[in-house]
C-alpha positions in Angstrom: -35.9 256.8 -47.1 -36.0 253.8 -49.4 -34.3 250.9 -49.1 -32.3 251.7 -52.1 -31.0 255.1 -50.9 -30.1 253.2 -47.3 -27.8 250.3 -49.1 -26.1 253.4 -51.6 -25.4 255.3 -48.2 -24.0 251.9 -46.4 -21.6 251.1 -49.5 -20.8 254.3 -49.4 -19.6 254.3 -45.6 -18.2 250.7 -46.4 -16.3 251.7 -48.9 -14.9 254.9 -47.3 -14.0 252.7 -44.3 -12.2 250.3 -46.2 -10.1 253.1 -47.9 -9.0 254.6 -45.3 -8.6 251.5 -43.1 -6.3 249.9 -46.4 -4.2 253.3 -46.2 -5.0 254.2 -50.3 -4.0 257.9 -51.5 -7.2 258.1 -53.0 -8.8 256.4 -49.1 -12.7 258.5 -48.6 -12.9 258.9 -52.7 -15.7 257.1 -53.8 -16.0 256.6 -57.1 -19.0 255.5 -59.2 -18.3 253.9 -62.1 -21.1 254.1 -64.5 -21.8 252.0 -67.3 -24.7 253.1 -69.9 -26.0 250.8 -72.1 -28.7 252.6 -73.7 -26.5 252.4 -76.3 -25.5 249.7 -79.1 -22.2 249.3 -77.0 -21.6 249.6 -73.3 -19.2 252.3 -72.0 -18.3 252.9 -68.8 -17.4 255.9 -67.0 -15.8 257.6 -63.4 -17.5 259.7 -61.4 -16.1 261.3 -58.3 -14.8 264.2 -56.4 -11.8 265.0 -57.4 -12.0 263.4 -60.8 -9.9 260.1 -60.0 -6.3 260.7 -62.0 -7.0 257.3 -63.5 -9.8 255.8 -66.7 -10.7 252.0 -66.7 -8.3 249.7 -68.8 -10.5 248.7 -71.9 -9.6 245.3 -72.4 -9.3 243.6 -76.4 -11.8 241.1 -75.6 -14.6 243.8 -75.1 -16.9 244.0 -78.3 -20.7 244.5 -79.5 -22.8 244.0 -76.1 -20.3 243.0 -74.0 -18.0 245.4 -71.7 -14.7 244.2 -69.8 -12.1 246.4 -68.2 -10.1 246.8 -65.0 -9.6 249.4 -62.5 -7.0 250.1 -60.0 -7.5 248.1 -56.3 -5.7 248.2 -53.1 -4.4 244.9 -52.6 -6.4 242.6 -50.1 -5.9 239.4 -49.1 -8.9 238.5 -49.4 -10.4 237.8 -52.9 -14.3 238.1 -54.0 -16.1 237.2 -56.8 -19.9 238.9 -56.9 -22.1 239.7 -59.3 -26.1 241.6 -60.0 -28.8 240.5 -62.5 -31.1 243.1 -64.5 -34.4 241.6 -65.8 -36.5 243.2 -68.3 -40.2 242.6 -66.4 -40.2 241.1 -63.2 -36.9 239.5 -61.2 -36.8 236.4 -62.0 -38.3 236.5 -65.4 -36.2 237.6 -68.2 -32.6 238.3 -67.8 -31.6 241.3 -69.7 -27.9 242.3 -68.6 -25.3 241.0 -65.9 -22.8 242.5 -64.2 -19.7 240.4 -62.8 -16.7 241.7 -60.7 -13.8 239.6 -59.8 -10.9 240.2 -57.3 -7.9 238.1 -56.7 -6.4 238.2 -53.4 -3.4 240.6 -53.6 -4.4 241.5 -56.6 -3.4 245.8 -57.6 -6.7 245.5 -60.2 -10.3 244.2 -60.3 -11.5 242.8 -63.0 -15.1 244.3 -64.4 -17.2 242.7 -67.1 -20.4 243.7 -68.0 -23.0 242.1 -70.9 -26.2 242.6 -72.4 -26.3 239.4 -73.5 -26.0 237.7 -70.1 -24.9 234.3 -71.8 -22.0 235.8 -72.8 -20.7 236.0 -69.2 -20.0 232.8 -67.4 -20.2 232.7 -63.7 -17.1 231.3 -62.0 -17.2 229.1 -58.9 -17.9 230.5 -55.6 -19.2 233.6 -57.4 -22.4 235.3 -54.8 -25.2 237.1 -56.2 -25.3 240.4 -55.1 -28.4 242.0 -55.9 -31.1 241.4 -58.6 -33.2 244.5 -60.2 -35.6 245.1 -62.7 -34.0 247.3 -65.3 -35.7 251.2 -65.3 -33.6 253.3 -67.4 -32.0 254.8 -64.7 -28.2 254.5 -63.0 -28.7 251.5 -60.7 -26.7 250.3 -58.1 -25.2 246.9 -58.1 -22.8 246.8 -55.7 -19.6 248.1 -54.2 -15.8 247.3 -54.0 -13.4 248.8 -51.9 -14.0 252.5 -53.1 -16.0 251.9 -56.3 -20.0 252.2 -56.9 -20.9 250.2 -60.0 -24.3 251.3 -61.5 -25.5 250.5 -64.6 -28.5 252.5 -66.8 -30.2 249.7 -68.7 -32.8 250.2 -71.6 -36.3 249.0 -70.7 -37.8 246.9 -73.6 -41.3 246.2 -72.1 -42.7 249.0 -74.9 -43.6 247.0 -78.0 -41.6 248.3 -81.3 -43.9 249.9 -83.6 -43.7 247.2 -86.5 -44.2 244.3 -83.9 -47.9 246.7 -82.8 -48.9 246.8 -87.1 -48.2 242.7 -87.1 -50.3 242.3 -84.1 -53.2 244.8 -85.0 -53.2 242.8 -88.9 -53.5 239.5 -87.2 -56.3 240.7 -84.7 -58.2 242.1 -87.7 -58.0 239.8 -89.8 -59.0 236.7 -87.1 -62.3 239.6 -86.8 -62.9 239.6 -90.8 -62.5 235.8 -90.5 -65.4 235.6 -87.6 -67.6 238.3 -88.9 -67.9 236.3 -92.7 -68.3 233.1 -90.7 -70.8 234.7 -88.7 -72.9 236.6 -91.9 -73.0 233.0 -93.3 -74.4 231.3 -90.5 
C-alpha cells in the first residue's frame, strides 16, 4: 500500500471521527472537493455519497488563476490555518500552484483559496505546511478538514511547447553551421 493511499485512508477515518464526534447531519460523509486546473480557470467541485445538498460559495474576488470559495463547517473552537505546495519538477524546485485553507474558531464556514500563481496567495501567520507534491496530472491529495478531502489535478508543464523545440533546434543548428564553416576554413 503506498504511503499515499495510507494518509487518504487516515484522513478519511479522521474526518469521519470528527463528524460524528462534532454531532453534524452530514457526520461519516466525506466529501472530496476537487479542484481541476487543467483548465485556464480553476473550478472546484463535491464529490460524495449522497451528493452533499450544498455547492461551494464562489466568492467575487475569484478570477483568472486564482480560486476562492467557502464551504459549510461545524463550528470548532479550535481554528487552523494549513496549506500544500505543487511544484512542477522536483519539491522544492519550482512552485507551480498552492492551496491554502483557513478556519476560524467557531466559525460555521472554512475559507478555501486555491492559485496557479502561488504569489497571488499570501500566507498568514501561524499558517503549517501540510504536504508538498510534485504536480502529475492526477487528483492529489492535500489535506483534510473536518469531513472534506481537498485534491487538486494540476497540469504538468515539464513537456517543452512545440515553438520553444523549433527555437531550440534553429539555435543548435545554426551554432553547428557556425562550427562546421569555421572548421572548413581552418
Amino acid at each position: 500500500m503506498t504511503t499515499y493511499a495510507k494518509l487518504r485512508i487516515i484522513g478519511l477515518l479522521a474526518l469521519a471521527l470528527v463528524g460524528l464526534v462534532s454531532g453534524v447531519g452530514w457526520a461519516g460523509a466525506v466529501i472530496e472537493v476537487r479542484i481541476d486546473d487543467l483548465t485556464d480557470t480553476p473550478g472546484v467541485t463535491l464529490f460524495s455519497f449522497p451528493t452533499p445538498a450544498f455547492s461551494p460559495t464562489i466568492l467575487p474576488d475569484t478570477a483568472g488563476e486564482f480560486l476562492h470559495f467557502t464551504l459549510p463547517a461545524s463550528p470548532s473552537s479550535l481554528g487552523t490555518i494549513f496549506y500544500s505546495d505543487l511544484f512542477e519538477d522536483v519539491v522544492g524546485g519550482t512552485l507551480s500552484d498552492r492551496l491554502l485553507v483557513i478556519y476560524a474558531a467557531n466559525s460555521s464556514t472554512v475559507d478555501v483559496r486555491f492559485a496557479s500563481d502561488p504569489a497571488s496567495i499570501i500566507l498568514p501567520p501561524g499558517a503549517s505546511n501540510f504536504v508538498n507534491r510534485v504536480e502529475d496530472g492526477t487528483f492529489q491529495f492535500l489535506g483534510p478538514f473536518q469531513i472534506y478531502i481537498f485534491e487538486v489535478k494540476s497540469d504538468r508543464s515539464d513537456v517543452p511547447a512545440p515553438a520553444t523545440l523549433f527555437l531550440l533546434g534553429s539555435g543548435l543548428a545554426a551554432l553547428g553551421g557556425a562550427a562546421w564553416r569555421r572548421c572548413r576554413r581552418a
